[in-house]
C-alpha positions in Angstrom: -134.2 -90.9 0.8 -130.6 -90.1 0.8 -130.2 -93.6 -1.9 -133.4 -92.2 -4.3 -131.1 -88.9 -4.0 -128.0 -90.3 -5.3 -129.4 -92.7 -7.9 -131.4 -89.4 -9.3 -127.9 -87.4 -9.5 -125.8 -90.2 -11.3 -129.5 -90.5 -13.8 -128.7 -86.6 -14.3 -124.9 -86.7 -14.8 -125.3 -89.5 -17.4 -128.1 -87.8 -19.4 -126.4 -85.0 -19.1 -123.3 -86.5 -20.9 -125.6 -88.4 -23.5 -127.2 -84.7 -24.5 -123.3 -83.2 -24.9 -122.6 -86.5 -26.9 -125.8 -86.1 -29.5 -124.2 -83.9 -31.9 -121.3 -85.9 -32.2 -123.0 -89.1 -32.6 -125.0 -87.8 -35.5 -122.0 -85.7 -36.9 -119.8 -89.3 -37.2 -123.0 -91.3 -38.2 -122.3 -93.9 -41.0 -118.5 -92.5 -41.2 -115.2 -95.0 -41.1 -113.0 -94.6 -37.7 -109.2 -96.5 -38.3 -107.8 -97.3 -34.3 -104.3 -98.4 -34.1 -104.4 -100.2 -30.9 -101.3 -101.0 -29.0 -98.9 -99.8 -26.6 -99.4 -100.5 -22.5 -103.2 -100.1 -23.1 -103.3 -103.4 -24.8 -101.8 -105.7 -21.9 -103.7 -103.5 -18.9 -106.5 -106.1 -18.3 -109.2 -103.3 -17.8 -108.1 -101.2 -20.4 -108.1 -104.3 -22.7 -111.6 -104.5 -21.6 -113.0 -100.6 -22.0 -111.3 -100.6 -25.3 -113.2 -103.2 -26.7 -116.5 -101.4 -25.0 -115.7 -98.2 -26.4 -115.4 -100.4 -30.1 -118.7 -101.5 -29.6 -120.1 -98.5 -28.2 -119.0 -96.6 -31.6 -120.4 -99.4 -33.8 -124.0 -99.1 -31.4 -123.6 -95.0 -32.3 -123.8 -96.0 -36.3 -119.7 -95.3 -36.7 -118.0 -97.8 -38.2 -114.9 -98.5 -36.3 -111.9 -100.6 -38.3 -108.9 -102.0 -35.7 -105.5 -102.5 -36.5 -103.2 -104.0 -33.6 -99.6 -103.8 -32.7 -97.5 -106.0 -30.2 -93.6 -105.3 -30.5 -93.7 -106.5 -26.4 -95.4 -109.6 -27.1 -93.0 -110.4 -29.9 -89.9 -109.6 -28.1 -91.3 -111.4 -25.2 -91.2 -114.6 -27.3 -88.0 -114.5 -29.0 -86.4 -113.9 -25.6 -87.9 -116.9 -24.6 -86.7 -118.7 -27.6 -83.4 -117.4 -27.3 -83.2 -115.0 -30.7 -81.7 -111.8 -30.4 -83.4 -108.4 -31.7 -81.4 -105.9 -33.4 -83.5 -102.3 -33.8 -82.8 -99.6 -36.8 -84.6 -96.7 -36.0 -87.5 -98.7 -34.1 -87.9 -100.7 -36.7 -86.6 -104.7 -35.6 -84.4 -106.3 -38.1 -87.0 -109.6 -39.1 -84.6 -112.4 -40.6 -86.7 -115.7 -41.7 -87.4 -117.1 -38.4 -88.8 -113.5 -36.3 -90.9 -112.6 -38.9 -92.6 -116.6 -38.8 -92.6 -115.9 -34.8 -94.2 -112.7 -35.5 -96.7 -113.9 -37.6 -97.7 -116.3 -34.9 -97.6 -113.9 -31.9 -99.7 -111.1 -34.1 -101.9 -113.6 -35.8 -102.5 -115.8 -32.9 -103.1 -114.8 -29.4 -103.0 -111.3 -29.7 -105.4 -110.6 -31.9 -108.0 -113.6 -30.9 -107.7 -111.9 -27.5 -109.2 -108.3 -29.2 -111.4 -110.5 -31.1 -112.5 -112.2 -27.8 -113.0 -109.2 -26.1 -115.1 -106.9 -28.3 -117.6 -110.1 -28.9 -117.7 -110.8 -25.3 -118.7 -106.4 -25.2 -121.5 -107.5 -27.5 -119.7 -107.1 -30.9 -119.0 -109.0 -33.9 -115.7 -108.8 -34.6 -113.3 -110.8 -37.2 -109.7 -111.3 -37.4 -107.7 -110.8 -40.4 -104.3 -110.1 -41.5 -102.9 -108.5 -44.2 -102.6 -111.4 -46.2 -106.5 -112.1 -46.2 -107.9 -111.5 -49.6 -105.5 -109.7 -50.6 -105.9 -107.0 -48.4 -102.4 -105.3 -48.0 -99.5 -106.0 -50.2 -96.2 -104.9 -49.3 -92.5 -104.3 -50.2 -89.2 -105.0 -48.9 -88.2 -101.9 -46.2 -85.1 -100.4 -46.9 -82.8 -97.9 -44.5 -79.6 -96.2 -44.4 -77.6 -95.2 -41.6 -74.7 -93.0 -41.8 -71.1 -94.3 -40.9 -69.7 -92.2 -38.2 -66.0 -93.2 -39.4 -66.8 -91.9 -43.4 -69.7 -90.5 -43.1 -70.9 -92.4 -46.1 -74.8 -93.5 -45.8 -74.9 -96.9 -46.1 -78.0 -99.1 -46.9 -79.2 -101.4 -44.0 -81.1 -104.8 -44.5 -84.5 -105.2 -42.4 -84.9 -108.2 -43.5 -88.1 -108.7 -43.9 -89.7 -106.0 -42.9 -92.6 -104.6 -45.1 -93.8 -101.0 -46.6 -97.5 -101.4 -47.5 -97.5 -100.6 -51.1 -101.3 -101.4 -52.1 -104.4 -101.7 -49.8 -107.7 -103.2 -51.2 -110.8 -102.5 -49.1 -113.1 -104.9 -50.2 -113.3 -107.4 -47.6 -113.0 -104.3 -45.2 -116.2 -102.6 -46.8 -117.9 -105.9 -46.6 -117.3 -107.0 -43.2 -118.8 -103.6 -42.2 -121.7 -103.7 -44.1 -122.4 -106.5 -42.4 -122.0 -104.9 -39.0 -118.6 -106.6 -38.3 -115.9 -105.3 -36.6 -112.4 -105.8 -38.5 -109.4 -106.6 -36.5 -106.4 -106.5 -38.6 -102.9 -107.9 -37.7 -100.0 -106.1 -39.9 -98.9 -109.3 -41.4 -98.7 -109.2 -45.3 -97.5 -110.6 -48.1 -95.3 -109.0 -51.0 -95.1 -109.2 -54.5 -92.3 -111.7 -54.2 -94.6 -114.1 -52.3 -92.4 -113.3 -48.6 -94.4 -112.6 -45.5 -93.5 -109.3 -43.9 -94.1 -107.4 -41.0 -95.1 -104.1 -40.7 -95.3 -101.2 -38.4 -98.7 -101.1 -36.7 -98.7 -97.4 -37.6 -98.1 -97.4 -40.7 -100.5 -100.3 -41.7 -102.9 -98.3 -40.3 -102.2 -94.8 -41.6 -102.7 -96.8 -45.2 -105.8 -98.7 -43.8 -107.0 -95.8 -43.4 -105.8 -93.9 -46.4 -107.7 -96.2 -48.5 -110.9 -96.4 -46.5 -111.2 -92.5 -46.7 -111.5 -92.9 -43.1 -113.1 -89.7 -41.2 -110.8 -90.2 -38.2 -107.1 -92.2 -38.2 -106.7 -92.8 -34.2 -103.5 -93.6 -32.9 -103.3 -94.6 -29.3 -100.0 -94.5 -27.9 -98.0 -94.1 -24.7 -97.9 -90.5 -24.9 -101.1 -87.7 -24.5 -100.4 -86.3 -27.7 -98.2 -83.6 -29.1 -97.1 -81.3 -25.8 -95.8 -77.5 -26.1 -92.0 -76.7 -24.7 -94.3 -76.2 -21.6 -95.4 -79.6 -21.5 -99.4 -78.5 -22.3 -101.4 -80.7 -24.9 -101.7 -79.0 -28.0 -105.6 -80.1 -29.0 -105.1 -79.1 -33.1 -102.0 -78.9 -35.7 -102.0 -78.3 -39.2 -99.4 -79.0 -41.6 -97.9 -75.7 -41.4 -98.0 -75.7 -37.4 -96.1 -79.1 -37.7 -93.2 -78.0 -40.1 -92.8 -75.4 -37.6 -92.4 -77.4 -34.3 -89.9 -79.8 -35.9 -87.8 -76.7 -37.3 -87.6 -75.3 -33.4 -87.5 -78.7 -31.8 -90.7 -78.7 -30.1 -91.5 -81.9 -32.1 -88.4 -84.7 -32.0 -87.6 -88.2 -31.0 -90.1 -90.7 -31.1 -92.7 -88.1 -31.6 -91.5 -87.9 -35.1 -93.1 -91.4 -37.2 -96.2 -90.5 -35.3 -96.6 -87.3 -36.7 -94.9 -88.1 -39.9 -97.8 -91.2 -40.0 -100.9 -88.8 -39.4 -99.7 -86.8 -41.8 -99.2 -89.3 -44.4 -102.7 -90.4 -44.0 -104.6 -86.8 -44.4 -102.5 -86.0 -47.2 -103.8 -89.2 -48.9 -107.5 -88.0 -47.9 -108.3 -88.9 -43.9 -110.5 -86.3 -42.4 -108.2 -86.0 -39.3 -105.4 -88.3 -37.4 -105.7 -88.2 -33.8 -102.7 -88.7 -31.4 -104.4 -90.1 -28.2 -103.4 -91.6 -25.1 -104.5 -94.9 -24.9 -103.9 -95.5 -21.1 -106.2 -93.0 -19.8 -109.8 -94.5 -19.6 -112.5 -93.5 -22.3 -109.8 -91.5 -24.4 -111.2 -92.0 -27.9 -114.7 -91.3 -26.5 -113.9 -88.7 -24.7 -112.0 -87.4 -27.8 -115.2 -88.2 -30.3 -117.8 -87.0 -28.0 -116.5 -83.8 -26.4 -115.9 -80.2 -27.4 -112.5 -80.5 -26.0 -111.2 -83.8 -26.9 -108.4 -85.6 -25.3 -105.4 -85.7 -27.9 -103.7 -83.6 -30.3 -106.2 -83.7 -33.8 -104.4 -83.3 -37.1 -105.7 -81.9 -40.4 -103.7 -80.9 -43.4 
């Protein structure tokens, strides 16, 4: 009796989520959702594993979920094994001819055939891509300037190659998910000059999304989202609250691309960016299917 009790409580606590979730589901039906995936979430083995069940959980729901992966640890990982230092320029690593080919392979290759693996083994259909497929991203050569403490003269820094995504076409995007596939994109491109570059995880996705005229740009990083001088969550920021909290430094440090990256992407038309904590289990469903969410949502 005490079993029969038990089962019939965990039946009510899930259809009790399921009713909570309805709106949602119908709200995001047939829209675009852009996930940046990286960060610790991506090497936790169970997290791996929920993420790809929470991909094919949205596709099941009718939204149309579009990955994009990082993997700065993986490719550090390797050139330390091969011996080749990294030099950094505000987070950004200086690529010289032979990192960005050891990037490609580490980005292209076993990181992404993992995801791939994964949301197919959740009951998905994914595909990999990279940039480079079809033309999907083209990019330019990054440039930076750091300031000399001695003159104080900005001087211009070479990335090497290091890429700015300067034109995003959709197609084979719009195609794979009419067909009920799941893109996984690695952000590998090529440029105009006919070098491969690598780009920021972010930022390839902030332009993914951009030209997909995604309804959500989810970024799942380290962090639970944008916190208040008393460390609380703030669950919604416009522009205007944004300028604000970088002019009293509420908002600095490595907080700053993020933001600057959602923003970039609903000025240029997404619905909303989210900033999300992708080690905490069920984030992005928790934030899609909840009154409260679980990150900080930004709108312009």
């Amino acid at each position: 009796m005490i079993i029969v009790d038990q089962n019939k409580k965990k039946l009510q606590k899930k259809a009790a989520v399921l009713v909570e979730a309805l709106p949602y589901m119908k709200k995001y039906g047939g829209e675009t959702f852009v996930i940046k995936y990286g960060g610790h979430a991506m090497g936790d083995d169970t997290l791996a594993k929920q993420f790809a069940e929470d991909i094919v959980l949205l596709k099941q729901v009718g939204i149309h979920p579009v990955v994009v992966h990082g993997g700065g640890p993986q490719i550090g990982a390797m050139l330390k094994r091969l011996r080749i230092d990294s030099e950094f320029v505000d987070g950004l690593r200086v690529t010289c001819a032979d990192t960005v080919e050891i990037a490609e392979m580490v980005l292209c290759g076993n990181i992404r055939n993992r995801i791939v693996a994964d949301i197919n083994a959740a009951g998905g259909r994914a595909v990999g891509l990279s940039g480079k497929d079809s033309n999907l991203v083209t990019a330019s050569k990054l440039t930076r300037t750091k300031r000399d403490p001695g003159s104080n003269i900005e001087q211009a820094v070479d990335l090497g190659f290091v890429g700015d995504p300067t034109r995003v076409e959709p197609k084979i995007l719009t195609q794979s998910v009419d067909a009920g596939i799941i893109p996984v994109i690695s952000p590998i491109a090529s440029g105009e000059d006919g070098h491969t570059y690598n780009i920021n995880a972010d930022t390839m996705a902030g332009a993914v999304a951009a030209a997909l005229g995604a309804r959500r740009f989810f970024l799942l990083t380290d962090v639970p989202g944008v916190l208040d001088r008393n460390g609380d969550l703030m669950t919604e920021l416009n522009h205007a609250d944004i300028d604000a909290l970088v002019a009293d430094g509420t908002i600095t440090g490595g907080m700053m691309p993020k933001v600057e990256t959602c923003l970039k992407a609903v000025d240029a038309g997404v619905a909303g960016a989210v900033i999300i904590d992708g080690r905490v289990s069920r984030a992005m469903l928790l934030e899609v299917f909840t009154e409260r969410g679980a990150g900080t949502l930004i709108r312009a």
